[in-house]
C-alpha positions in Angstrom: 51.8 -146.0 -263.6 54.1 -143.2 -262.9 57.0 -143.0 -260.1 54.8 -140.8 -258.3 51.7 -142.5 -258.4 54.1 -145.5 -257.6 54.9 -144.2 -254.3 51.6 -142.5 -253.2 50.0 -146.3 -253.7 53.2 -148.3 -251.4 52.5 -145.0 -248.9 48.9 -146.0 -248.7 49.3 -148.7 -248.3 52.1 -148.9 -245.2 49.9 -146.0 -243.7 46.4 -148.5 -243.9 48.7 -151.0 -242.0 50.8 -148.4 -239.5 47.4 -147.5 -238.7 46.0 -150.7 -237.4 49.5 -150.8 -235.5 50.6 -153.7 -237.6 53.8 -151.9 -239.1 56.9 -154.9 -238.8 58.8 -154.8 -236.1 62.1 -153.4 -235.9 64.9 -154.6 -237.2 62.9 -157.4 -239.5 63.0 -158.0 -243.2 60.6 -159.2 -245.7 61.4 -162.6 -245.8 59.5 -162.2 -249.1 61.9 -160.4 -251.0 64.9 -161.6 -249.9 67.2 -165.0 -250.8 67.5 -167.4 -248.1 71.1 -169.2 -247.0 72.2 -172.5 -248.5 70.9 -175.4 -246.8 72.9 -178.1 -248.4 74.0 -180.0 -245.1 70.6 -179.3 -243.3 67.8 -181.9 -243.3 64.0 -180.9 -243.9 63.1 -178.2 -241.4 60.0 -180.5 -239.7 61.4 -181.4 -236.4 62.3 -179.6 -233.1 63.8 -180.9 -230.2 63.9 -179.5 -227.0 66.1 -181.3 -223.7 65.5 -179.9 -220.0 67.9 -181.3 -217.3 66.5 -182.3 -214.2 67.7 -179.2 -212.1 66.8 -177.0 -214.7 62.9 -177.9 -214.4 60.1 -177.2 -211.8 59.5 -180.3 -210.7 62.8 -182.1 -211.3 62.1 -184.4 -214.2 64.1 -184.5 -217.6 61.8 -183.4 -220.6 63.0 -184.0 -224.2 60.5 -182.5 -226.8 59.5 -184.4 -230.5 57.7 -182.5 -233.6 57.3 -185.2 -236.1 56.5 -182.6 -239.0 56.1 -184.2 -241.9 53.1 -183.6 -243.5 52.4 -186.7 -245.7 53.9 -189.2 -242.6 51.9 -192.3 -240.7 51.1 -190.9 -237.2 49.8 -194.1 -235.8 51.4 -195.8 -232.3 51.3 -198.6 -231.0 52.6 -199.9 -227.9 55.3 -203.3 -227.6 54.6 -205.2 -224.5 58.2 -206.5 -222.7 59.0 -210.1 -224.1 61.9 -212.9 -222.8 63.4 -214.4 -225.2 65.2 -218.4 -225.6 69.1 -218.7 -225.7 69.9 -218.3 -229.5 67.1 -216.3 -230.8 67.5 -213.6 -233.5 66.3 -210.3 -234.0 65.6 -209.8 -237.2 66.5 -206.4 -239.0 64.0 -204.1 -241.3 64.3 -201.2 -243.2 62.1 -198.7 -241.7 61.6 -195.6 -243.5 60.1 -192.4 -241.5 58.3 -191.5 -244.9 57.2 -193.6 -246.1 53.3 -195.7 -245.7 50.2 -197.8 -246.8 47.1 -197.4 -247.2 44.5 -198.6 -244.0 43.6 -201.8 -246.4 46.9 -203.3 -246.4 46.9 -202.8 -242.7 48.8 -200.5 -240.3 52.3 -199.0 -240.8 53.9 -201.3 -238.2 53.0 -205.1 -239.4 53.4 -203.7 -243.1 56.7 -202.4 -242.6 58.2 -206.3 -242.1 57.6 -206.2 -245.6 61.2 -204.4 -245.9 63.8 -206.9 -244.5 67.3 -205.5 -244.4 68.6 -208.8 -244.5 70.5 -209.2 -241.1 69.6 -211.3 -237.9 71.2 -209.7 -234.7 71.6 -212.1 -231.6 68.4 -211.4 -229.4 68.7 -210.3 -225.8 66.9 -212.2 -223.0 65.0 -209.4 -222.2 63.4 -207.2 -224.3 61.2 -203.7 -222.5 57.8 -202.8 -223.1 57.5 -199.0 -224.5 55.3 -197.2 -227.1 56.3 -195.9 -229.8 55.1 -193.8 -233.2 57.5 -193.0 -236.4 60.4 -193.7 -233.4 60.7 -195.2 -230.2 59.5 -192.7 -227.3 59.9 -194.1 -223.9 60.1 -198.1 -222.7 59.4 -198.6 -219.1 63.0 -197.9 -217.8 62.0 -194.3 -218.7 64.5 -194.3 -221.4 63.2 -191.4 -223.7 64.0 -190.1 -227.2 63.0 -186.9 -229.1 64.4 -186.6 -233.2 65.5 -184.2 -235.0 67.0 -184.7 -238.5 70.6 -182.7 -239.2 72.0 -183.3 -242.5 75.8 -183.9 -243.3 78.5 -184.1 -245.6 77.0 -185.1 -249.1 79.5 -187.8 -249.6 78.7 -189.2 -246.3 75.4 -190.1 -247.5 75.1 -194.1 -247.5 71.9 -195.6 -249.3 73.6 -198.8 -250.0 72.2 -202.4 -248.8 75.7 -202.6 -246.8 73.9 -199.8 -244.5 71.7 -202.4 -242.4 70.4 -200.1 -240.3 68.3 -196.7 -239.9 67.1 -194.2 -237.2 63.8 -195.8 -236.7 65.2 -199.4 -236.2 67.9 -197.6 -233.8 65.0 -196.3 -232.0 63.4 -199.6 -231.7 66.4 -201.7 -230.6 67.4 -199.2 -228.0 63.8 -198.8 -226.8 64.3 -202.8 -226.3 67.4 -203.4 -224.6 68.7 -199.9 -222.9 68.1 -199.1 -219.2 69.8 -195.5 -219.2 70.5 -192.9 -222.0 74.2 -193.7 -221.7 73.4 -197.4 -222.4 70.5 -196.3 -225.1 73.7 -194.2 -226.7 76.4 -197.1 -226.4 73.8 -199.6 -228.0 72.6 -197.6 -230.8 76.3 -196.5 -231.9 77.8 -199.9 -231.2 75.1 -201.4 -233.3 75.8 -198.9 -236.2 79.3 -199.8 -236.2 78.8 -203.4 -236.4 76.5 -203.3 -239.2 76.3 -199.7 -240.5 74.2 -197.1 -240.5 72.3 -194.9 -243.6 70.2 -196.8 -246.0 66.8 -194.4 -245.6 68.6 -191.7 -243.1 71.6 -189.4 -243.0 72.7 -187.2 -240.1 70.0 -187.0 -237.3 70.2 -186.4 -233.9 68.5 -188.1 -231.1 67.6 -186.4 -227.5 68.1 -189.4 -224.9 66.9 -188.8 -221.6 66.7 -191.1 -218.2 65.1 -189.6 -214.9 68.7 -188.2 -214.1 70.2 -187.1 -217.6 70.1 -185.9 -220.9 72.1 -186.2 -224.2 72.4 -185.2 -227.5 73.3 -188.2 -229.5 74.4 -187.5 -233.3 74.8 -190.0 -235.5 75.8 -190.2 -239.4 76.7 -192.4 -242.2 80.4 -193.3 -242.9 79.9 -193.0 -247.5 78.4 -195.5 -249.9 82.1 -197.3 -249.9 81.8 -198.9 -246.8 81.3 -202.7 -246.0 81.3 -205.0 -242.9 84.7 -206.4 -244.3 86.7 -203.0 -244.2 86.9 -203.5 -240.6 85.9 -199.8 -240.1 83.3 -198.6 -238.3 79.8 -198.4 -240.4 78.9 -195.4 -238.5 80.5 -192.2 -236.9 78.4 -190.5 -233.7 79.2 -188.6 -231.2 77.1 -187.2 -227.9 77.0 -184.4 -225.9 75.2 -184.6 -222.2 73.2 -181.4 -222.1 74.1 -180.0 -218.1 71.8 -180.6 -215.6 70.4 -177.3 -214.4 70.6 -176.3 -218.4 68.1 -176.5 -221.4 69.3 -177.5 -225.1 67.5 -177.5 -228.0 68.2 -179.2 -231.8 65.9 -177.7 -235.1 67.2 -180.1 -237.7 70.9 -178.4 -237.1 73.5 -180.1 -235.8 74.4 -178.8 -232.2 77.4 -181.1 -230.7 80.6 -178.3 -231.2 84.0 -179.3 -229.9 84.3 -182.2 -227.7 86.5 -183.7 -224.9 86.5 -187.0 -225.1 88.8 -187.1 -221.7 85.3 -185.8 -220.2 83.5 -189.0 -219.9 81.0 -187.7 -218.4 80.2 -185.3 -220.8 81.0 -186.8 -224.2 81.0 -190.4 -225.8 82.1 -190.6 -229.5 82.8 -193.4 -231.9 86.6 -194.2 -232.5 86.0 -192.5 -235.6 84.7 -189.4 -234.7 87.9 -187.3 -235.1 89.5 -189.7 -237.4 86.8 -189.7 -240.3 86.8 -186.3 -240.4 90.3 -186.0 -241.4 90.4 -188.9 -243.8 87.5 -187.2 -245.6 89.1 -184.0 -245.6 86.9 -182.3 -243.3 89.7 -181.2 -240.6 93.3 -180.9 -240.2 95.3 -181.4 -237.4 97.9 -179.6 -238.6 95.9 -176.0 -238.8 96.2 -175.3 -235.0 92.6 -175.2 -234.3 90.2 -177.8 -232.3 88.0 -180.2 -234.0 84.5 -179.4 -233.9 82.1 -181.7 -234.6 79.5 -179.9 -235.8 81.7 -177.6 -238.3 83.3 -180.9 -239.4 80.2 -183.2 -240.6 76.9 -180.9 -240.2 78.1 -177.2 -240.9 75.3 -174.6 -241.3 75.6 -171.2 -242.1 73.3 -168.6 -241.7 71.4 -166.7 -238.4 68.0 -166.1 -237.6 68.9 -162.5 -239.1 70.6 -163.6 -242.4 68.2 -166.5 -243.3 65.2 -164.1 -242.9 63.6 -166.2 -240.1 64.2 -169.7 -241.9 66.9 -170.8 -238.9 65.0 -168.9 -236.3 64.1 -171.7 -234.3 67.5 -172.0 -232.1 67.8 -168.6 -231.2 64.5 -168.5 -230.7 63.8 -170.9 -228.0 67.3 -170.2 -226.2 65.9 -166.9 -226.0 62.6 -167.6 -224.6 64.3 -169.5 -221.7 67.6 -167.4 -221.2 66.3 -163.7 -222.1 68.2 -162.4 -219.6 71.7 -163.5 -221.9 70.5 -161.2 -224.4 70.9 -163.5 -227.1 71.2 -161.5 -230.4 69.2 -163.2 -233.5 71.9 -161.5 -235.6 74.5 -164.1 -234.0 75.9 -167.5 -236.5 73.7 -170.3 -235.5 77.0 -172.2 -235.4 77.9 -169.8 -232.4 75.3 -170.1 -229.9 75.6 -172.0 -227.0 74.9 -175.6 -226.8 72.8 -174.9 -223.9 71.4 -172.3 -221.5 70.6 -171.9 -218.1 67.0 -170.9 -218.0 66.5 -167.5 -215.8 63.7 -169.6 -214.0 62.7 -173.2 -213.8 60.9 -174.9 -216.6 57.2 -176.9 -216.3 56.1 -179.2 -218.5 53.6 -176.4 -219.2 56.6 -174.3 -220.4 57.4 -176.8 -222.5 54.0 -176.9 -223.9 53.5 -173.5 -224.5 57.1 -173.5 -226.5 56.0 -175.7 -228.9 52.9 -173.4 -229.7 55.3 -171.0 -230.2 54.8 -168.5 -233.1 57.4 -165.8 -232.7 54.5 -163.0 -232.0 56.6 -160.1 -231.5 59.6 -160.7 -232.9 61.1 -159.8 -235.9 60.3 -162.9 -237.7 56.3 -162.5 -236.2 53.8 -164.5 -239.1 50.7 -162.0 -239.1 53.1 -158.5 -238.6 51.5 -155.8 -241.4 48.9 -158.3 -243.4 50.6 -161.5 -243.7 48.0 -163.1 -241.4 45.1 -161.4 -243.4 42.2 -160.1 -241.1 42.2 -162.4 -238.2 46.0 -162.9 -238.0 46.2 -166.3 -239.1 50.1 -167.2 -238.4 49.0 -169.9 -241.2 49.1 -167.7 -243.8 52.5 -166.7 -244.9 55.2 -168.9 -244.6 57.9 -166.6 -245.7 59.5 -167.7 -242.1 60.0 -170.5 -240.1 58.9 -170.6 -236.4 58.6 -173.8 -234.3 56.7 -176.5 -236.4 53.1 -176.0 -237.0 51.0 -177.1 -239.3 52.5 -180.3 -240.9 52.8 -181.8 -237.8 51.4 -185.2 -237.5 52.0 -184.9 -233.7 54.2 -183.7 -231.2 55.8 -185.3 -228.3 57.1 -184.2 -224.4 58.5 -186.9 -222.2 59.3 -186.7 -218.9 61.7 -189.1 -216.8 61.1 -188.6 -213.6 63.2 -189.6 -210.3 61.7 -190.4 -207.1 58.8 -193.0 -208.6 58.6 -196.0 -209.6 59.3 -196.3 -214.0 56.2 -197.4 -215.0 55.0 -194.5 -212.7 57.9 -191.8 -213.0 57.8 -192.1 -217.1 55.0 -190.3 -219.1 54.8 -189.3 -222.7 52.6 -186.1 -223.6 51.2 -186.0 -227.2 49.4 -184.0 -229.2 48.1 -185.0 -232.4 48.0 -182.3 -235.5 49.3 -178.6 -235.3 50.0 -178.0 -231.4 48.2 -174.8 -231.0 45.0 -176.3 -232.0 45.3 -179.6 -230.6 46.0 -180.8 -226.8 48.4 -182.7 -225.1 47.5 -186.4 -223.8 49.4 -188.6 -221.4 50.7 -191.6 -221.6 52.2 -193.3 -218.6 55.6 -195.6 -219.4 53.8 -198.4 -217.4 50.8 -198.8 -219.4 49.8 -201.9 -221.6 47.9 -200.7 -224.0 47.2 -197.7 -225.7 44.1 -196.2 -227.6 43.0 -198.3 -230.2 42.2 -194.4 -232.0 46.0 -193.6 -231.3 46.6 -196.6 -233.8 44.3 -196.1 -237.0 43.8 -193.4 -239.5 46.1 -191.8 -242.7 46.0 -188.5 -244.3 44.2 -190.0 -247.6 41.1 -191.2 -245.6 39.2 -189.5 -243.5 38.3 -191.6 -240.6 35.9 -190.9 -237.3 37.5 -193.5 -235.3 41.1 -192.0 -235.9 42.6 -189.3 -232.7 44.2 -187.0 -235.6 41.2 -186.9 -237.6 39.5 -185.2 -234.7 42.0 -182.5 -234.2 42.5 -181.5 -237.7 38.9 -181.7 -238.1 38.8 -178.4 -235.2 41.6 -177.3 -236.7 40.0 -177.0 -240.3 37.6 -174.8 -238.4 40.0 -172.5 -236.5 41.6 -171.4 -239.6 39.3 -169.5 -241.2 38.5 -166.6 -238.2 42.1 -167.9 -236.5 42.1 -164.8 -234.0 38.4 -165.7 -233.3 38.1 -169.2 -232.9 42.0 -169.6 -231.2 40.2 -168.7 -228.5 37.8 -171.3 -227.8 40.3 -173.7 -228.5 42.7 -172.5 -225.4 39.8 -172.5 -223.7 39.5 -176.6 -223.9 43.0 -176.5 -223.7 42.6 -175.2 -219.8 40.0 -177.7 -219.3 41.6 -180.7 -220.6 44.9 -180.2 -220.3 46.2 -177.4 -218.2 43.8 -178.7 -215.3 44.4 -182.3 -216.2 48.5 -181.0 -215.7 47.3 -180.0 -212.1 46.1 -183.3 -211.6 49.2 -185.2 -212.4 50.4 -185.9 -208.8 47.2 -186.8 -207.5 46.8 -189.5 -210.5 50.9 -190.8 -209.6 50.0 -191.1 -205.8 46.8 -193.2 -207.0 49.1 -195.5 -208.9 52.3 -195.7 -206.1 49.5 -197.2 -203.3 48.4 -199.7 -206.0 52.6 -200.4 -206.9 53.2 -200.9 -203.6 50.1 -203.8 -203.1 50.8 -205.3 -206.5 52.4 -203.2 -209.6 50.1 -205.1 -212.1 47.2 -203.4 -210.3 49.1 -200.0 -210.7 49.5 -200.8 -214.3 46.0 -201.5 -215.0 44.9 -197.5 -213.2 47.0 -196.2 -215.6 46.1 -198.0 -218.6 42.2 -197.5 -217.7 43.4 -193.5 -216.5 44.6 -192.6 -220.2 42.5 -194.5 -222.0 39.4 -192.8 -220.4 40.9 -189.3 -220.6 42.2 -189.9 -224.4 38.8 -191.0 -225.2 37.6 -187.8 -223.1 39.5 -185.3 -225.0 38.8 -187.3 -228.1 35.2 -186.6 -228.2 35.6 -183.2 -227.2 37.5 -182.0 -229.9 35.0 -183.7 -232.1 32.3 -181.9 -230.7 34.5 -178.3 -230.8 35.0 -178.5 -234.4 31.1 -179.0 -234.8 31.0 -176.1 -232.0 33.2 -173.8 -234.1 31.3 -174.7 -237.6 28.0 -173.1 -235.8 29.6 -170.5 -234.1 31.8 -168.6 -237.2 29.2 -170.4 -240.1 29.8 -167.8 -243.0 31.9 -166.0 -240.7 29.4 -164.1 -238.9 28.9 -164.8 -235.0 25.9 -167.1 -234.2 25.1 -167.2 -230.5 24.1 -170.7 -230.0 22.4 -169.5 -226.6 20.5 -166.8 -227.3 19.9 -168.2 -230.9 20.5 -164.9 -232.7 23.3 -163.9 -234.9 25.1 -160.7 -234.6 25.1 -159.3 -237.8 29.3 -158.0 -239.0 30.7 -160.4 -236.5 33.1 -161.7 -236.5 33.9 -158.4 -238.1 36.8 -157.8 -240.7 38.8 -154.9 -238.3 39.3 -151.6 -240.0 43.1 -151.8 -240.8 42.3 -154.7 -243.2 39.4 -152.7 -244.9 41.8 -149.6 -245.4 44.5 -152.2 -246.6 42.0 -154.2 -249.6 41.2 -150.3 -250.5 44.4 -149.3 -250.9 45.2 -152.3 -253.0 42.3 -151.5 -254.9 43.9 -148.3 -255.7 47.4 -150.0 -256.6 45.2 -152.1 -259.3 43.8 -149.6 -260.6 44.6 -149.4 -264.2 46.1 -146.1 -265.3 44.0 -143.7 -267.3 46.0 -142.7 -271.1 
């Protein structure tokens, strides 16, 4: 083909998309055609986590947000009832690996797991908390909440070794247990990875521990492959940062915790390794004049939302969405943004929703700008860029902690199975005893009516094919069964305080029966939309269930994508001799 035809084919092409006003936006790149920055400290980019301090939201609770985006990962729960326990018992230790799972047959994910003993036997406490939990713990009935995100670190920090007794899940667990407050979920957790060490299936993650009043990052890593119990060192080095109250902080799988005061206690808490190790392993010197930072020590990622073509968007992304009055510039290090912002307004729970949906329309790093989301701008499509996590998600968590209420009243987990912008948030109080049996069952090898996820990826199977279509009946079930249900929230806790304050058992029971019903509610619903949506676009033409016609070209392909397929028929074209 010659240089000029060459040119007149690319023009057409740009002009059939400028024409359709789906030119990118300014300032972006093709993330197609460029090389992304090294990644070798950061940890698979699956999970966001997003903290809100209590004066920074609209109704004074502390949110901390979980996507556990895996892809391949068990997204069963279950929920572990409080327990006392005799003088001298043990806790006993397993390996738990986020990753890994069985098949239904052998049974669910957390009786099969006691398969994997670490070998250790901790001294049990004489009280242990109910809470529920999924791949981690997620709120016990103190209102002790965690959200996860995995960071990475130095590679020769990496410990797989039997000496490393414990992992992030277990941690999860054991604080989920014993802990009262964040600070004494934080102390536990790196106390207990001291003691016995920490690694085995993990490396550098970070945990977002909230109470009604508070939230921290916690950070946590392995100490190397050469450690044992006998060295007398610690098996672990951590460090945590309390976000500040009226602020909002946010971790995607990078680690956010920069130079620290330990002097500021309340502010920081640290391991009595966490400036020491650092300089043993070469990672700082005391002697070059400048502070220690944490993050630039153990977890350091280069690279901005600019310079990694959208693949470390996700931090200056959400800072922006709730500060976009500082003007943040997606151009700017992700190593040099702030560890939190104040928001320019108060955040809702619905905020927070709406965050995780997020799919940087708009923006330089937009999914569907030109043709990437083909004709119904499916942000599915092209994955050149990295926005918050959709798609392999096997659900998504919100907690809120919430002063003023009773815990088992105060304390409520939102989740959403599947992708979040086809799915819908569910709640599930802290003082519950149970939670639905179809929260516990399913995999993604066998497909399974009686399983929650299976419904929701069921609807969204159906979305994908019309996306800009079929998004919108989905938002529509979304305002019926969750925005209003969001609306209803205070009504439902002043239903439960009069039945705490007669006999809490009875106020436990409301809330049990309340989420059950309204899981099973949203349940069938979803069922019933993907059927809805199979009907409606069948063979992608528009077939009005009411007036039982079908109008003929619709959903129609829109014009920009016609001129786009003819132009690229032209590019194909093979040149004439």
């Amino acid at each position: 083909m010659s240089a000029q035809r060459s040119l007149a084919v690319l023009g057409a092409v740009a002009l059939a998309v400028l024409l359709a006003g789906h030119g990118p936006a300014s300032g972006g790149q093709d993330p197609a055609a460029a090389s992304l920055a090294g990644d070798d400290f950061a940890g698979p980019e699956g999970c966001t986590s997003i903290l809100v301090g209590p004066a920074a939201s609209t109704d004074g609770s502390v949110m901390t947000t979980h996507t556990c985006d895996c892809g391949t990962c068990d997204w069963t729960w279950r929920h572990v009832p409080a327990a006392d326990h005799k003088p001298g018992t043990k806790r006993v230790i397993y390996h738990v690996s986020q990753y890994k799972t069985w098949p239904p047959s052998e049974g669910p994910k957390w009786e099969a797991y006691k398969k994997d003993l670490a070998g250790l036997e901790i001294p049990q406490v004489a009280h242990t908390y109910a809470y529920h939990h999924g791949m981690f713990g997620y709120m016990n009935e103190k209102q002790v909440s965690i959200g996860e995100a995995t960071i990475g670190c130095q590679r020769k920090m990496v410990n797989p070794t039997p000496a490393a007794k414990l992992d992030l899940t277990m941690l999860t667990l054991l604080a989920m247990e014993r802990a009262a407050t964040a600070r004494e979920a934080i102390r536990i957790m790196g106390s207990l990875a001291e003691t016995y060490g920490y690694g085995f299936h993990d490396d550098g993650e970070m945990l977002a521990v909230a109470d009604p009043r508070e939230a921290w990052i916690f950070e946590i890593m392995p100490v190397g492959p050469l450690w044992t119990p006998e060295s007398g060192k610690p098996g672990a080095v951590w460090c945590a940062q309390r976000v500040p109250d009226d602020h909002v902080s946010v971790c995607p799988n990078e680690s956010r915790i920069g130079e620290i005061d330990l002097a500021n206690k309340d502010f920081f808490m640290a391991s009595p390794n966490a400036v020491s190790l650092a300089v043993d392993m070469g990672y700082y010197d005391p002697k070059s004049g400048k502070p220690f930072n944490w993050k630039r020590a153990y977890s350091p990622v280069e690279g901005s939302a600019v310079s990694t073509n959208g693949r470390y968007q996700r931090l200056w992304r959400i800072l922006d969405l709730v500060a976009p009055s500082l003007k943040l510039k997606p151009e700017t290090p992700n190593m040099d943004l702030p560890f939190s912002v104040k928001p320019d307004r108060k955040i809702s729970v619905q905020d927070v929703m709406a965050i995780t949906r997020d799919r940087s329309y708009g923006t330089p790093f937009d999914p569907v700008q030109g043709i990437r989301g083909g004709p119904f701008k499916n942000p599915n499509y092209f994955r050149g860029t990295r926005v918050v996590d959709h798609g392999l998600a096997e659900y998504s968590t919100i907690t809120q902690s919430r002063a003023g209420l009773p815990d088992p009243i105060g304390g409520i987990v939102w989740i959403a199975f599947g992708s979040q912008d086809t799915s819908c948030y569910m709640p599930l109080y802290a003082g519950m005893t149970e939670i639905p049996k179809s929260f516990t069952l399913g995999d993604h090898w066998t497909f399974d009516r009686n399983s929650v996820r299976w419904a929701f990826d069921y609807t969204d199977y159906h979305v994908q094919p019309v996306y800009a279509e079929a998004i919108k009946d989905v938002q529509a079930a979304q305002k019926t069964y969750e925005a209003d249900l969001v609306a209803r929230i205070p009504e439902i806790d002043q239903q439960a305080l009069a039945l705490w304050k007669k006999k809490p058992a009875k106020a436990a029971e409301f809330l049990t029966a309340f989420a059950i019903h309204n899981a099973t509610a949203v349940t069938n619903a979803w069922w019933k939309l993907g059927d809805d949506l199979l009907v409606k676009y069948n063979r992608l033409y528009l077939y009005n269930v009411e007036k039982r016609n079908m109008v003929r070209g619709q959903p129609a392909t829109p014009d920009w994508w016609k001129k786009a397929v003819r132009a690229f028929d032209i590019l194909m074209e093979p040149v004439k001799k």
